[in-house]
N, C-alpha and C positions, 0 to 999 in steps of 0.2 A: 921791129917795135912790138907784133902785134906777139908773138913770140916771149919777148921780155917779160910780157904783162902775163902770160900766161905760167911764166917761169916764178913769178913772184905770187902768182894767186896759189900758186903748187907749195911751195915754200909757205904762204903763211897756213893756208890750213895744213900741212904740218905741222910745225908749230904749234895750231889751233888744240890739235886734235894732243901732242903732246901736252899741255898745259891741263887740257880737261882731266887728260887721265893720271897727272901728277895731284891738281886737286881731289880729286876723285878716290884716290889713295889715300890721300893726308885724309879726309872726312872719314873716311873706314877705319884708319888706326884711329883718330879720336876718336871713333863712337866706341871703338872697341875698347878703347883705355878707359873710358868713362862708365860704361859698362860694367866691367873689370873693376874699376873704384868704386862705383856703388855698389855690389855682388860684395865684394870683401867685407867695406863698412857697415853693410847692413847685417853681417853673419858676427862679424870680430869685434870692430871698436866701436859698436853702440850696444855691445849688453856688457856684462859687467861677469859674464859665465867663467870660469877659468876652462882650461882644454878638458878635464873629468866632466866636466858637466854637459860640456859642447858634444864629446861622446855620446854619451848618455843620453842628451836629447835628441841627436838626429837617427841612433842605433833603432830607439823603439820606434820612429816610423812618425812620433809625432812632434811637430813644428809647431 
């Protein structure tokens, strides 16, 4: 019995420890995709610059 119980406390923090670290993952890729969508949005689809201009502005160094 005392055995079984120890065999099941082993088993869930496995488990445990698998979950943390699949959460853990998914919260990295979404920060990273959100990141990634704001970075884009804030460079492309909120100025109205076409790609010559977007050159041109980041070439000479000023933002």
């Amino acid at each position: 019995m005392k055995d079984s119980w120890a065999l099941a406390r082993l088993i869930m923090r496995r488990v445990e420890l698998s979950l943390t670290r699949t959460l853990a993952l998914l919260f990295s890729f979404m920060a990273a995709f959100s990141l990634a969508t704001m970075a884009d949005g804030c460079v492309f689809h909120t100025t109205n610059l076409n790609k010559e201009d977007l050159l041109a502005k980041y070439s000479t160094g000023y933002v």
